[in-house]
N, C-alpha and C positions, 0 to 999 in steps of 0.2 A: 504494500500500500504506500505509494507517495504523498512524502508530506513537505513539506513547506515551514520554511523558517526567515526570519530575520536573518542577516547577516552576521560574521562574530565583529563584534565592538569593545572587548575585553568585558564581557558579562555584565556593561551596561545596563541598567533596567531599563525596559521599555525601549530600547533601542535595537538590543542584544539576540540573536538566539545561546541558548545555554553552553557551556563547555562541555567538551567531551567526559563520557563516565557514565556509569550503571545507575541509575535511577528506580530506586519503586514510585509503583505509578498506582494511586486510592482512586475511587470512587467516590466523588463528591457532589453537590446540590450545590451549584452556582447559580447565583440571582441571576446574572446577565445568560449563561447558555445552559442552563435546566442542569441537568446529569452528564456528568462529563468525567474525564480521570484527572487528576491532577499530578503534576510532576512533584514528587516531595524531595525535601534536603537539597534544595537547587544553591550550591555558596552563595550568598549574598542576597539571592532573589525568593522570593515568594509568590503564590499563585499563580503559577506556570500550568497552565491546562492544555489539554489537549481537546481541540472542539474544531467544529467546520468553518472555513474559509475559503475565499478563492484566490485572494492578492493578498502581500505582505502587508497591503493597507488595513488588512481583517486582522492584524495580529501585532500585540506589544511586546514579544518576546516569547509567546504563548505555540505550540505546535499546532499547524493546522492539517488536515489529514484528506487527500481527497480518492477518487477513484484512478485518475489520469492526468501526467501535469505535460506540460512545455517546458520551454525557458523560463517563463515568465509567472504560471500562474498553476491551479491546480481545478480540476475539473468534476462536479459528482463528491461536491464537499459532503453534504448533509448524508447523502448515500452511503460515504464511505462512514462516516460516525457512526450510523446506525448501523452498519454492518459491524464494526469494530465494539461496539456496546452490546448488540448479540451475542457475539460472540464470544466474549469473556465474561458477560452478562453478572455484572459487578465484581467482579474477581481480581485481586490485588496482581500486578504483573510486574515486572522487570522493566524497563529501560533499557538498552545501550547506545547513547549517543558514539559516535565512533569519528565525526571531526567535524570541524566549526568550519564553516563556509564562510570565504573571507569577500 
């Protein structure tokens, strides 16, 4: 599943996507995108989610997830979330970020 991020900015908030590393990923109730997973123990940063987007304009540092991307953008956002929320269907999971896009 392609996803979409920020660029690396040295772990800037809201500018940033995260540094490389293993991450658990919760289940949580966000006011702005309902049920979503959240990245936890991100250094520095907090409420890092994973939710639907299609431009890095959809995201402050947050992973967005789609079904198909380009260069530019990511395609079958909401599609891919709800396939990815069946699928693990609340279940705490892993992370591995594996390199910061400069």
């Amino acid at each position: 599943m392609p996803t979409l991020e920020l660029p690396w900015k040295d772990n800037q908030r809201q500018i940033s996507c995260i540094p490389p590393a293993i991450y658990q990923c919760n289940i949580v109730n966000s006011p702005k995108f309902g049920r979503v997973y959240q990245v936890k123990d991100v250094p520095n940063r907090s409420h890092i989610l994973i939710h639907a987007g299609n431009w890095t304009k959809d995201t402050q540092g947050c992973i967005l997830v789609g079904m198909s991307n380009n260069d530019t953008q990511l395609f079958e956002s909401r599609k891919a979330l709800n396939l990815l929320m069946n699928e693990l269907n609340g279940q705490s999971f892993k992370l591995e970020v594996i390199e910061a896009y400069e």
